[in-house]
N, C-alpha and C positions, 0 to 999 in steps of 0.2 A: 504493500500500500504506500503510495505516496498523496499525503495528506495536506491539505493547505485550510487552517482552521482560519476563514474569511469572515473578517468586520463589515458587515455594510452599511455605513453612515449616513441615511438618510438625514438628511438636513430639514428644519423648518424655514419657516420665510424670513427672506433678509433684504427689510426694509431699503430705502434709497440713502437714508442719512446714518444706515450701521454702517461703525468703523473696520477695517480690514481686522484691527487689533483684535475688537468685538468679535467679530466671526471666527477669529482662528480661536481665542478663548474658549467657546464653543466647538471646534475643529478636535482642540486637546481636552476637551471634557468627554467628546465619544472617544477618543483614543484612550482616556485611560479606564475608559470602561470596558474596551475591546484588552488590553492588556489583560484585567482582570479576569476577562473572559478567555485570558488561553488565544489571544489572536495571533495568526502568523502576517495579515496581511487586513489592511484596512481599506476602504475604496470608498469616497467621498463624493459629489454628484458633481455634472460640468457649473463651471461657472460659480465655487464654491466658495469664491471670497468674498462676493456681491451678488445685489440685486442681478434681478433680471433683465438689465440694462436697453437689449432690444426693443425694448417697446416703446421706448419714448423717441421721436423724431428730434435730431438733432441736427444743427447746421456749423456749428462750429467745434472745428477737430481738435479744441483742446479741450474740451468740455467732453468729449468723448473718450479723449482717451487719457483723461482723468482714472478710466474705469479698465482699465489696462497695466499689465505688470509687465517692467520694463526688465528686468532680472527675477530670476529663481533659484532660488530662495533670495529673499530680501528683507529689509528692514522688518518688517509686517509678519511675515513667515519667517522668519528664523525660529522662533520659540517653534512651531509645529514642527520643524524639522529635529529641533533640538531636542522636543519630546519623542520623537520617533524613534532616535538613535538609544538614548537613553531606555526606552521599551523595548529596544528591537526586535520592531514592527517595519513591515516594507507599508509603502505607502502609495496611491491613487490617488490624487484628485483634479479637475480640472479650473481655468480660470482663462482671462484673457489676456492674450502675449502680443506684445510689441517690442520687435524684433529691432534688433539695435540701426539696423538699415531702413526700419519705418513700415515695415512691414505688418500687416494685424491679423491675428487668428484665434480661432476659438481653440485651446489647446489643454490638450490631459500628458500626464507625466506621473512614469512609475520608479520607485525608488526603491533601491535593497533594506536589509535590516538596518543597515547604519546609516541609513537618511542620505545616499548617493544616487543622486537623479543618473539612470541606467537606460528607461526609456523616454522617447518624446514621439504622441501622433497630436494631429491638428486636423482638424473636423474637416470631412471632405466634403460630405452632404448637406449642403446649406439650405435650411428652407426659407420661407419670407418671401421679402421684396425689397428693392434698394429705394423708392420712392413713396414717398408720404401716399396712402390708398385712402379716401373719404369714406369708402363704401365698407369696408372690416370694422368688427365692431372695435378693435384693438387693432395697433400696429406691431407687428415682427419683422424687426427691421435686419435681422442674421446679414443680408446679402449688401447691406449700405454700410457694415461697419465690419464686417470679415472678411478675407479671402479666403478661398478653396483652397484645402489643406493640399500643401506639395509636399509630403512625406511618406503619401502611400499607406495602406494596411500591412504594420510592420509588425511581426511578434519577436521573443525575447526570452532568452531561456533564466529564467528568476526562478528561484526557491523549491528548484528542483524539478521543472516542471516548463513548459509554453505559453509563453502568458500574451497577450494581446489587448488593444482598448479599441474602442470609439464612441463615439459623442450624440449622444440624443438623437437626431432623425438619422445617422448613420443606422441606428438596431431596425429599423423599417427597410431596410435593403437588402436583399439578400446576397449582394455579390458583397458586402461588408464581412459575412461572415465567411463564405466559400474563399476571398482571396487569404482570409486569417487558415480557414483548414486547409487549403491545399500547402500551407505551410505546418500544417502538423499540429494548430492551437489546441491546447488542453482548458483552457482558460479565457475568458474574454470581460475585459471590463469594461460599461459603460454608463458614462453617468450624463444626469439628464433632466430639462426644466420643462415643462410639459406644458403648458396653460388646460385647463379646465373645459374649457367651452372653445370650441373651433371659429376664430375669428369670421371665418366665411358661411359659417354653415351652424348658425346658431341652438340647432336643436341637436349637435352634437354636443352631448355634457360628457359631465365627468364619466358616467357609470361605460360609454361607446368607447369615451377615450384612454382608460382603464384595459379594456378589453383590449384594443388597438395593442396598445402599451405587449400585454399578458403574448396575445399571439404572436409576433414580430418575435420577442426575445422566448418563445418556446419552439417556433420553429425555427430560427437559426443555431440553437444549443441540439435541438435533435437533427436536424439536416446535416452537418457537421461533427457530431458526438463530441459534443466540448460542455462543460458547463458554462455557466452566464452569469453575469455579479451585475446588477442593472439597478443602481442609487439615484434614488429621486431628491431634489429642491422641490418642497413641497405648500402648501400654506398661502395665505393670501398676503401678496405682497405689494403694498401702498396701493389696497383695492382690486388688485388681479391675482386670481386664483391661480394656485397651478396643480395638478393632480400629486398624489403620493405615489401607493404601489410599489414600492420599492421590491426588488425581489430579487433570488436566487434559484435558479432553473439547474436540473443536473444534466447530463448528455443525452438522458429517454427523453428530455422536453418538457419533466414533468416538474412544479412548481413544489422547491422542498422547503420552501420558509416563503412569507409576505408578509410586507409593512401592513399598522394595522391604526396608526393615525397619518396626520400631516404636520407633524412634528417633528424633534429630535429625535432620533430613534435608532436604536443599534437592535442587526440581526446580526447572530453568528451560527455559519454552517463549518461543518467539517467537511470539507469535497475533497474526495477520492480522486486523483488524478488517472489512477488506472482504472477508473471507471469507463473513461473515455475508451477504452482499449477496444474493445466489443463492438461497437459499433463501428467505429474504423476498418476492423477487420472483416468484416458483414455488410450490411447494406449497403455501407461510406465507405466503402475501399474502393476508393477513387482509382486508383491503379490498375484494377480489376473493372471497375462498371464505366465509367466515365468516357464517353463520345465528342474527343473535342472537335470532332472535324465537322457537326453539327451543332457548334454555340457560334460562329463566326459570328451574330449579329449582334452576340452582347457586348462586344469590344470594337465594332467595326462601327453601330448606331446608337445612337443617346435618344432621338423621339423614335416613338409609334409609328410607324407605315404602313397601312391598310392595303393590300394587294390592289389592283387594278382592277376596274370593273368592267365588267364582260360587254 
């Protein structure tokens, strides 16, 4: 057995005017409750130093990227990394990076037991829109203040095991999880800010978008035979909802812990990494069943194309 006894830090709401300091305070109160708990590895939701920044329309780029972290660790996060090492505990979590060339992206970063940033991915799946919309009851503005991650779906061999991340609307894709298994992931972390209600589609509430949430990240953990660490930013913040749900899926697809408010909240699983083995070797043994001389249009087309009509 190889065992990875996984923290998942759901987070509550973080207001516009909390301090970084404030949040990570909070950051080291589930970590030392995951300590307590025997954790080998902690996973925290995207976006996990601040509000949920997209939603407000912004015109001036310094007021933007006020909400951006120009180094990691820094001033603000030092104490969380300083706690990690001292627990050692690896750690997850993501936030917004402004890259010394000016560069912005939604990004998550994994670290060993001794608090040593090991991996970096940066959210590739962007959803929103880059211009003020009148007609959404809420703006998501991901595509006006991020660019598309140029890093790729990369994994990492930590703690004995395959580890992998991605970010909120990446777990709704399924080629997010296939490019992580065809590298052999045992493991996938993603964490995630959800809103409640579908800005376009008002009678989408919480209970559709829950479910959304549930299936995406159960069939990418069984399509794959990987498990799934999938941390919700949950709670209402400065007025706008955003769902919980937080969970842990094992390689069968099946849900083996759920968040059960929109608060702070720590689950801990023990996940078996040789669980993943079985199906790898059976249904997912891509080496054995997989046809690639018939996916030419996942890699070759981005829109829909409806055959011609007769």
């Amino acid at each position: 057995m190889r065992v990875i006894n996984v923290a998942a830090a759901q987070m509550g709401p973080i207001q516009k005017a909390d301090s970084r300091e404030a949040v990570v305070k909070r950051m080291i109160a589930l970590m030392d409750q995951a300590k307590a708990r025997g954790a080998d590895l902690i996973v925290y939701p995207e976006l996990a130093l601040t509000t949920f920044f997209p939603r407000w329309y912004m015109t001036d780029q310094s007021e933007v990227d006020r909400w951006f972290e120009r180094e990691m660790p820094n001033a603000a996060t030092m104490p969380l990394f300083e706690r990690a090492a001292l627990h050692q505990i690896a750690m997850n979590f993501g936030y917004a990076e402004l890259t010394p060339d000016g560069h912005h992206f939604n990004t998550s970063i994994l670290t060993d037991k001794s608090a040593r940033i090991v991996g970096k991915y940066r959210k590739v799946h962007l959803p929103g829109h880059a211009e003020f919309d009148a007609e959404r009851a809420f703006q998501h503005l991901e595509k006006r203040y991020f660019e598309p991650g140029d890093l790729g779906f990369n994994v990492w061999r930590e703690l004995d095991g395959i580890l992998g991340m991605a970010i909120c609307n990446d777990r709704r894709w399924p080629e997010t999880y296939r490019v992580m298994g065809l590298q052999g992931v045992e493991m996938v972390m993603i964490g995630y800010n959800t809103p409640s209600v579908n800005a376009e589609k008002s009678e989408e509430g919480p209970a559709k978008r829950l479910f959304h949430n549930r299936l995406s990240v159960q069939a990418g953990a069984y399509q794959n035979s990987t498990w799934v660490v999938c941390v919700a930013k949950a709670g209402v913040e400065d007025g706008h909802p955003l769902i919980g749900g937080t969970l842990i899926v094992n390689p069968d697809g099946e849900i083996v812990v759920e968040a059960k408010t929109e608060e702070d909240e720590l689950l801990v699983h023990s996940c078996d990494l040789d669980a993943t083995a079985f199906g790898k070797s059976t249904i997912f043994n891509f080496a054995q069943h997989r046809r690639i001389e018939h996916y030419g249009l996942i890699s070759s087309r981005t829109g829909a194309q409806p055959p011609p009509e007769n």
